[in-house]
Legacy VTK file of the C-alpha trace (Angstrom):
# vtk DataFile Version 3.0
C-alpha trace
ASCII
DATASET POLYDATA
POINTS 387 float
110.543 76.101 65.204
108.452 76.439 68.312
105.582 74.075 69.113
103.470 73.706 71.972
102.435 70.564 74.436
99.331 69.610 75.031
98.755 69.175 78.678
96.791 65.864 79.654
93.345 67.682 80.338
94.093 68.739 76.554
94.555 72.531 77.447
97.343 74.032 75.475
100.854 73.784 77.981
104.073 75.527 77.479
105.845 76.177 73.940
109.184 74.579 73.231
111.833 74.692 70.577
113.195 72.469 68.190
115.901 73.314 65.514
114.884 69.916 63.666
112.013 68.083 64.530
109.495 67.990 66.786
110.124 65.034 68.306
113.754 66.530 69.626
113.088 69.348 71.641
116.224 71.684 71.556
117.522 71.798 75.618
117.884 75.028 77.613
121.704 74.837 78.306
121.315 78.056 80.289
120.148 75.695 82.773
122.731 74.349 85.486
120.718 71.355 85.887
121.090 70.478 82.292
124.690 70.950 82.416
124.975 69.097 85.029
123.107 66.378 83.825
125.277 65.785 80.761
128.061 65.720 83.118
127.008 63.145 85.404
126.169 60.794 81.789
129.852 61.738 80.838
130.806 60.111 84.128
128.597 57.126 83.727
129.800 55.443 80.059
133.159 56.629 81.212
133.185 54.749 84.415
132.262 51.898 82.064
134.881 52.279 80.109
134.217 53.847 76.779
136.975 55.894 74.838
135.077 58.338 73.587
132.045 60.396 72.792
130.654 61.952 69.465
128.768 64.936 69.558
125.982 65.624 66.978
125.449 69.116 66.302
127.661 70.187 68.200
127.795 73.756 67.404
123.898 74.504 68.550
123.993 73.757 72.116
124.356 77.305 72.592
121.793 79.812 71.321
120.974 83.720 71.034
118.118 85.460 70.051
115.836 82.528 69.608
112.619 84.441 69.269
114.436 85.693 66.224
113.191 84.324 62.811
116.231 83.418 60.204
115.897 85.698 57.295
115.254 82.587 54.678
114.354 79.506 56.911
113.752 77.439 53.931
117.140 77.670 52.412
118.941 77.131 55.679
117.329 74.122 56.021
117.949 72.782 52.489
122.478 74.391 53.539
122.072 72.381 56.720
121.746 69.159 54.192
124.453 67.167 52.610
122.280 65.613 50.647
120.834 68.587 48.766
123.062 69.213 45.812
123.479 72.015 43.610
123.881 74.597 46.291
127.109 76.460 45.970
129.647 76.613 48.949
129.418 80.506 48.572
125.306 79.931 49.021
125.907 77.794 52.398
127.939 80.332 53.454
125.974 83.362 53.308
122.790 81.532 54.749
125.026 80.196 57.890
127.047 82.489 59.180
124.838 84.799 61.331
122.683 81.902 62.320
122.083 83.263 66.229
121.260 79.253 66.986
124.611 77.825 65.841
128.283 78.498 66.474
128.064 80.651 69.878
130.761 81.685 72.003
128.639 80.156 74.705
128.884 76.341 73.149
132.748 76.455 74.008
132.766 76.898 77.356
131.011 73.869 77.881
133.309 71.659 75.995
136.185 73.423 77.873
134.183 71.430 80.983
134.002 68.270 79.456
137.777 67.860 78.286
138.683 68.398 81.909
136.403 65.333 82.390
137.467 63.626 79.962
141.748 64.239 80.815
140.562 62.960 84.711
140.052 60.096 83.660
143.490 57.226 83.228
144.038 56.262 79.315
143.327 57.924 76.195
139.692 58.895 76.280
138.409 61.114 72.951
135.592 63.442 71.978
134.681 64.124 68.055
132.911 66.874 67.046
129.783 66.878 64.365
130.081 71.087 64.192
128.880 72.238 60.206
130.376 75.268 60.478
130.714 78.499 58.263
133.595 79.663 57.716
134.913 76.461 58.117
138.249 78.014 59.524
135.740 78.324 62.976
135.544 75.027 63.270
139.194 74.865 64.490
138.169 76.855 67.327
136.101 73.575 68.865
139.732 71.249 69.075
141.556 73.894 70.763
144.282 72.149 73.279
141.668 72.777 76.062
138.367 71.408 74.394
137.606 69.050 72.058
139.620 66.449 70.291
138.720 66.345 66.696
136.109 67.475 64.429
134.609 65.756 61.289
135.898 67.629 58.066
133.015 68.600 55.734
134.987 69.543 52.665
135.199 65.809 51.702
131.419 64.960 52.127
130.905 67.351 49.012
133.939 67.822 46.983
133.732 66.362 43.979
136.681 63.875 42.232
138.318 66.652 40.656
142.208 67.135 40.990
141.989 71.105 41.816
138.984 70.907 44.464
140.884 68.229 46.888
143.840 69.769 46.533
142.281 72.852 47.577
140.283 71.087 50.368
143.634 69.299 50.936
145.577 72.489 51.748
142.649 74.591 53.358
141.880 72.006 55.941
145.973 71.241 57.024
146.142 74.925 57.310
143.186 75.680 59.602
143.692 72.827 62.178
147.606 73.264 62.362
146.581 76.551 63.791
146.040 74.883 67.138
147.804 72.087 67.116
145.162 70.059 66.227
144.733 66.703 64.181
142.663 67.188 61.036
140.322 64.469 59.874
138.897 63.191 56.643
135.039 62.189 56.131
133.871 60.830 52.519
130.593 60.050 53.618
128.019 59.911 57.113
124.454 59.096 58.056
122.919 62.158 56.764
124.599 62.722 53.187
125.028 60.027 50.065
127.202 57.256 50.268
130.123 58.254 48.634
129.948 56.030 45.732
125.991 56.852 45.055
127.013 60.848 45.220
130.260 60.262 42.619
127.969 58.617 39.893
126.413 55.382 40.833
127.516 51.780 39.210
130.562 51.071 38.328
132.601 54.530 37.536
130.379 55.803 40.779
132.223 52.619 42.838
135.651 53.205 40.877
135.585 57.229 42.140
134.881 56.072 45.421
137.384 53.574 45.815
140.067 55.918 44.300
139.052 58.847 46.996
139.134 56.757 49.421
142.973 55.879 48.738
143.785 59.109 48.876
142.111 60.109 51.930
143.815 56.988 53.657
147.531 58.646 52.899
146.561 61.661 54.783
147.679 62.947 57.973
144.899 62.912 60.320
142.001 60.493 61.268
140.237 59.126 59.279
136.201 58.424 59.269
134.478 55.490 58.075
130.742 55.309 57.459
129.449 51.868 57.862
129.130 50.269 54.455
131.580 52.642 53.038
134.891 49.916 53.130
131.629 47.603 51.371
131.021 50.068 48.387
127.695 50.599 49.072
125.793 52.754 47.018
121.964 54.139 48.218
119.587 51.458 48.737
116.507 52.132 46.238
113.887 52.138 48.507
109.396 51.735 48.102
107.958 55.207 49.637
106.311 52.843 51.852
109.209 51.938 53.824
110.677 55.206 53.888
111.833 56.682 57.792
112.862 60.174 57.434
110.919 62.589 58.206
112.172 65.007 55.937
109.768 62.545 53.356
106.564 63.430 55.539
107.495 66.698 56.220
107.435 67.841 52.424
104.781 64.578 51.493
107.357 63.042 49.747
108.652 65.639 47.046
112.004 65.143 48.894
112.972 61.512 49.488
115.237 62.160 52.088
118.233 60.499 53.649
117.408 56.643 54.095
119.442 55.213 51.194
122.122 55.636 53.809
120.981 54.526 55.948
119.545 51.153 55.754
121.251 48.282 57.910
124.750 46.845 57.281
124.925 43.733 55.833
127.240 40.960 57.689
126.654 37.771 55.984
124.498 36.013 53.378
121.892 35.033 55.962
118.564 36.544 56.153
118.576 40.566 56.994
122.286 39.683 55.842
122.698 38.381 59.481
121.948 42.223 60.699
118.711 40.751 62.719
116.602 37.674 62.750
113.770 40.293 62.696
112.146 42.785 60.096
114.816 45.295 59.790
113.543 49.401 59.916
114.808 49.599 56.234
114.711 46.786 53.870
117.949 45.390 52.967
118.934 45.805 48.756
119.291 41.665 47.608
123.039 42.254 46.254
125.982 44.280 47.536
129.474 44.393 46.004
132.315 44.530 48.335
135.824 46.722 48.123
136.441 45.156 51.499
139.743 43.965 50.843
141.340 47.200 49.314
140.343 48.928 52.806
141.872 46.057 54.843
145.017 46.543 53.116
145.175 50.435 52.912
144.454 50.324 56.757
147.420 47.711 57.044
149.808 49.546 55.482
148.546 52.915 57.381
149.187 51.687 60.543
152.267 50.284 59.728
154.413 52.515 57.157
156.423 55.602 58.741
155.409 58.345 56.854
151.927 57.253 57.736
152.221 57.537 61.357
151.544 60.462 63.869
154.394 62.812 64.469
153.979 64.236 67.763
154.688 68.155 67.701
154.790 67.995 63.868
152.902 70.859 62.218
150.228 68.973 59.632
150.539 71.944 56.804
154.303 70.715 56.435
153.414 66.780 56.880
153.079 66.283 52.756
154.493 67.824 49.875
153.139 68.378 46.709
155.066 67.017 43.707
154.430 68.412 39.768
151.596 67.023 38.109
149.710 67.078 35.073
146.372 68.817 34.807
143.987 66.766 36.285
146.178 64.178 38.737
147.521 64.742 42.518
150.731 63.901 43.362
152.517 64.132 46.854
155.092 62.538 48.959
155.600 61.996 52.551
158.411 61.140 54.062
160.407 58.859 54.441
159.534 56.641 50.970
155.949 57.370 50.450
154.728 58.820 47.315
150.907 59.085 46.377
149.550 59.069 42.548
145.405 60.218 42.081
144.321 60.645 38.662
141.236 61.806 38.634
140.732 62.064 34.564
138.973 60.165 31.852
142.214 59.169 30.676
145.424 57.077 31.408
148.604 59.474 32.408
151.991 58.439 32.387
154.060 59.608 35.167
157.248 59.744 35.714
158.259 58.056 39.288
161.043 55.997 40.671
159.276 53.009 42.736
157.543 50.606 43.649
153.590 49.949 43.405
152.303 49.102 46.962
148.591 49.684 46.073
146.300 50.952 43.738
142.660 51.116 44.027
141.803 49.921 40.546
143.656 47.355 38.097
145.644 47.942 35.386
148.657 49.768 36.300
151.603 49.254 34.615
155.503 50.015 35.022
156.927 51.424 32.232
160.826 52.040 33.466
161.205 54.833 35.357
157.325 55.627 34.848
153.978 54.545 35.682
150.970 54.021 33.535
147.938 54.932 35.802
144.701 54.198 34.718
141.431 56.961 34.998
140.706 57.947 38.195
142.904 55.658 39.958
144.745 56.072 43.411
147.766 54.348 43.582
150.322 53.913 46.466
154.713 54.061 45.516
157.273 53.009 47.770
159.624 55.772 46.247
163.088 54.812 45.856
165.862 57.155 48.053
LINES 1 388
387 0 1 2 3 4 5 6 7 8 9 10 11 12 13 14 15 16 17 18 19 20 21 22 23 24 25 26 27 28 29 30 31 32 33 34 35 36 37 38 39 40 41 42 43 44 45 46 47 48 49 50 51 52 53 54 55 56 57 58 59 60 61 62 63 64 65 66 67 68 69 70 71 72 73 74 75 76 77 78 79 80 81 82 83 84 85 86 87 88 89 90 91 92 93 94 95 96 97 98 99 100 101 102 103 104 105 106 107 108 109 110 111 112 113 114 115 116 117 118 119 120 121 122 123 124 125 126 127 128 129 130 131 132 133 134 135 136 137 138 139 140 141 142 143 144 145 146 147 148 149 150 151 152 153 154 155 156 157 158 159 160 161 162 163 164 165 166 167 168 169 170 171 172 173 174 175 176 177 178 179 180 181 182 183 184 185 186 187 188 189 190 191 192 193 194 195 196 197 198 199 200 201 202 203 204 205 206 207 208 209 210 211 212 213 214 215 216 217 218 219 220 221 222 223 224 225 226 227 228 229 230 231 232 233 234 235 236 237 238 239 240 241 242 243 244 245 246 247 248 249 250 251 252 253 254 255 256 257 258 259 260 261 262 263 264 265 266 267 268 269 270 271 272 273 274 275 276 277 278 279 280 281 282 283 284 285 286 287 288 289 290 291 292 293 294 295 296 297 298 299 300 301 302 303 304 305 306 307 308 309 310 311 312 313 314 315 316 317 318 319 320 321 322 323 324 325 326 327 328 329 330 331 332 333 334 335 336 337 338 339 340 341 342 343 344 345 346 347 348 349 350 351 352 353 354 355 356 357 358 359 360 361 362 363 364 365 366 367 368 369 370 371 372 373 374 375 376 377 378 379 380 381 382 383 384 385 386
C-alpha cells in the first residue's frame, strides 16, 4: 500500500510504500546509497564477530511495477500467512506467482554482493534466507554457490502429520536444493505461523504429533530450525484482546486474532515472567508450560554425533536417505551406515519388521517383539540397524 507523510507544518509530504504495515516503509533498493548502507551494517556486526545474518523477506527487496495493483490484494495477504488455514497450496500458488513485488531477478544480484562480503571475511560466516516463494523450486535459486547459504523450507510449517504429505515434502525439497549443491533445511514452526503443537491439534495428541515430527525432521539431512519454545512443547498462549500486539488484530478490529500466541516470551525458570524479565513482559506469560526438553537434548546429541547424521561434503542430498517398504500410513528410511528411522503417523499401533536396536523414540511404549517392533500411534522412533 502507499501512504503519505505528513510534513511538520501538517501539509501533506511525499507518498511511500509499504508491502506490510505502515510503520515499515518498503526501501528503494534502486538507490546506491541504500545498498550501500546495508553493506557498511554487514561490515559492522561482522567486524564484531557474528556468524551470520537472517534475512526476513527476503525475496521483496526487489520490486517491478509498483504502481501496479495485485489482481486480489485481499487473498494475497491472507497466502502471505502461515497462520491462515484452509487455503490450498494450489490457491497460494496461483495468487503468488506473478506478484511484480516479490521474487525479482533484481533481489539476486544483491545477495551475489553480500556473499562476497560475507567469504572476505576469516571463519565460517552464514546468511539464511526467509524467501516464501512460489514455485517453491525458485527458492533454490537464492543458495546458489555464489549467494546465499540456506533458506528456511516452508513445506514443513504447513504439512500436516500424514505419512504421504512428508514424504512428498521429503522428496520435493532434497530434489530442488541438490540442484545447486545446496543444503536443504527443515522448519516445523516460526514467529509468524502456529506453534507446531497448537497447529497439529492442541493438548496432548497436538504435543504427541509434534514431538513425533520433530524426530523425524531431526534424522534429516540438512539444518535444522528451531523456534524458541518449540524443544519446550509450547502450544499458543490464550491471550485477553487487551493484550494483544499484532496489528493484523487492529487492522481487521479484531475478527482475526492474529499471530501473538507465538509469540509471547520464552519461559526460563519458575521465577516471575518465568525469569524472561523482572518487568511487565509485551505478552503475558500462560501460568503452566510442559516441557519435551529432554527428547530434543538427546535427538540433538545423537545428531551431532552418529555418522549417517553428519554432513557429507560433495554428497548429493536426493541420494543421502533411502526409503524402505512401509505400511500405509508410516515412513520408513535408512541412512547409512546403521541408521534406520520408523514414523507412524496412524491412529493405530503397527508392527514392523526391523533388525535393531531402539536408540529413541519420541513417545513411550515401544516394544521389541524379535525381529520386529511394536510402534505406538504417531510415534517417531530412532534404530541402530544391525549390518
Amino acid at each position: 500500500a502507499w501512504s503519505r507523510v505528513i510534513e511538520k507544518d501538517g501539509r501533506p509530504g511525499q507518498w511511500y510504500l509499504h508491502l506490510f504495515d505502515s510503520t515499515q516503509a518498503d526501501l528503494n533498493w534502486e538507490n546506491v546509497e541504500v545498498r550501500e548502507d546495508f553493506e557498511h551494517t554487514l561490515r559492522f556486526w561482522l567486524d564484531k564477530g557474528v556468524d551470520g545474518f537472517r534475512i526476513d523477506v527476503a525475496h521483496g527487496l526487489v520490486k517491478d511495477e509498483i504502481l501496479k495493483d495485485h489482481r486480489d490484494p485481499e487473498a494475497l495477504s491472507r497466502a502471505l500467512r502461515l497462520d491462515v488455514s484452509g487455503m490450498s497450496r494450489y490457491e497460494r500458488e496461483s495468487l503468488m506467482t506473478d506478484v511484480p513485488f516479490f521474487d525479482r531477478e533484481g533481489v539476486h544480484d544483491i545477495y551475489r554482493q553480500w556473499r562476497g562480503i560475507l567469504d572476505s571475511y576469516d571463519g565460517e560466516r552464514m546468511s539464511v534466507a526467509e524467501a516464501f516463494v512460489y514455485p517453491s523450486a525458485r527458492g533454490s535459486r537464492y543458495v546458489r554457490s555464489d549467494e546465499l547459504h540456506q533458506i528456511f523450507n516452508f513445506d514443513f510449517l504447513i504439512a500436516e502429520w500424514d505419512a504421504v504429505t512428508l514424504k512428498s515434502a521429503i522428496d520435493k525439497t532434497l530434489n530442488e536444493v541438490s540442484v545447486v549443491g545446496a543444503p536443504p533445511t527443515w522448519v516445523l514452526c516460526n514467529h509468524d505461523s502456529p506453534r507446531v503443537a497448537t497447529r497439529l491439534g492442541g493438548g496432548a495428541i497436538g504435543a504427541r504429533k509434534a514431538r513425533a515430527m520433530a524426530l523425524l525432521i531431526h534424522a534429516l539431512p540438512g539444518g535444522i530450525y528451531i523456534y524458541q519454545g518449540e524443544e519446550l512443547g509450547l502450544e499458543d498462549a490464550t491471550l485477553p484482546d487487551e493484550a494483544r500486539q499484532d496489528p493484523v488484530f487492529f487492522r481487521t478490529k479484531g475478527a482475526d486474532k492474529g499471530r501473538d500466541g507465538a509469540r509471547v516470551p520464552l519461559p526460563w525458570n519458575s521465577s516471575p515472567s518465568f525469569g524472561f524479565t523482572t518487568g511487565k513482559p509485551w505478552l503475558p506469560i500462560p501460568e503452566k508450560w510442559e516441557s519435551t526438553l529432554s527428547m530434543y537434548k538427546e535427538s540433538l546429541k545423537i545428531r551431532s554425533s552418529h555418522p549417517a547424521l553428519q554432513p557429507a561434503d560433495n554428497k548429493d542430498v536426493s541420494q543421502s536417505l533411502k526409503w524402505l517398504n512401509a505400511p500405509e500410513g508410516v515412513l520408513i528410511f535408512r541412512r547409512e551406515p546403521a541408521f534406520i528411522l520408523i514414523a507412524n503417523t496412524t491412529d493405530a499401533s503397527q508392527r514392523l519388521e526391523i533388525s535393531g536396536d531402539l536408540m529413541l523414540a519420541s513417545s513411550a511404549g515401544i516394544e521389541r517383539l524379535g525381529e520386529s517392533f511394536l510402534v505406538p500411534p504417531h510415534t517417531t522412533c530412532w534404530i541402530s540397524a544391525r549390518q
